[in-house]
N, C-alpha and C positions, 0 to 999 in steps of 0.2 A: 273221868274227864281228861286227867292227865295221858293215857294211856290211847285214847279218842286224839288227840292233840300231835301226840307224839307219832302217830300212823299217818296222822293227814299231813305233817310239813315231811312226811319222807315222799308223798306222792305228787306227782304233776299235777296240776301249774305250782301248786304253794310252795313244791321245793326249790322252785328261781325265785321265791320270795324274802327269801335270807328272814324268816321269821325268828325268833330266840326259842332257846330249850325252853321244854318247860319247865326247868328250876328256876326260869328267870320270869315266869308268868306264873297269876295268882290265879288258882280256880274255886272259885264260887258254888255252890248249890244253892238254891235260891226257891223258893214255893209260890211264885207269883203267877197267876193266873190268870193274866193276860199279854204276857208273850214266851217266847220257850227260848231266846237267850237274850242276851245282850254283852258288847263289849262296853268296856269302861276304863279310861285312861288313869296311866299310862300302859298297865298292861295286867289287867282284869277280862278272866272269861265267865260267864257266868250262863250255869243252864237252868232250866227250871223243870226242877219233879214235877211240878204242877200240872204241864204241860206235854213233858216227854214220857212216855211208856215202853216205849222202844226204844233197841239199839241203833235201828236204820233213821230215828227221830233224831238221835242224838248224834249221830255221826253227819247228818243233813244242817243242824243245828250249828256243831261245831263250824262246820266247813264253810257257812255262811258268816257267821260272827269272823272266820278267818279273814274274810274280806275286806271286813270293817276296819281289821287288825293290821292289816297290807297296808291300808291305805290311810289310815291312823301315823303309820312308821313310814311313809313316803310321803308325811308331811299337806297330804291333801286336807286341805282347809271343809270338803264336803268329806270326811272320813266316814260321817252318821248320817249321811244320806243316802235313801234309795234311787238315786237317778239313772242317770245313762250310763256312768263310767259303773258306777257299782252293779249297772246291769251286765253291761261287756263280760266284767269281770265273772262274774256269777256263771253268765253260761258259758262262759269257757268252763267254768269247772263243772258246773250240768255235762257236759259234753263227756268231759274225760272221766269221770266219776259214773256216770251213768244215769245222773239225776233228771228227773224233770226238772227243767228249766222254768217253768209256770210256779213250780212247788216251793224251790229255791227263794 
């Protein structure tokens, strides 16, 4: 997860994010079974084997929960919401990443 973390804030959009190292974030594994991550304040990632089997799972995973993470640290009071800004956000990195943006 560390290493998933540390590939995604070297790449666009997350790299104008001024995100922290990951010695400054805690990563989790976690076996839950009904979602494949989540962030959790102040700076908790957490994936789930449960859920991920793949590399492309978890690198889609991570880079979602980054979102959360962005806008957790810019103070947005909707940080754990899926709405409009976290959609913005989203496909921009759908876009440069190559993601489907529905899947995100």
């Amino acid at each position: 997860m560390r290493y998933i973390y540390e590939l995604l804030i070297q790449l666009q959009p997350m790299a104008r994010w001024n995100l922290p190292p990951s010695d400054q974030v805690e990563f989790v594994p976690i076996n839950d079974k009904t979602c494949y991550g989540e962030f959790e304040v102040p700076n908790v990632i957490k994936l789930s084997r449960a859920k991920i089997g793949h590399l492309d799972t978890a690198i889609k995973t991570m880079a979602h929960e980054l979102v959360h993470y962005k806008r957790y640290l810019a103070k947005d009071e909707a940080w754990d919401k899926h709405d409009e800004r976290f959609s913005e956000m989203a496909h921009k990195v759908s876009l440069v990443m190559g993601f489907d943006p529905k899947e995100f």
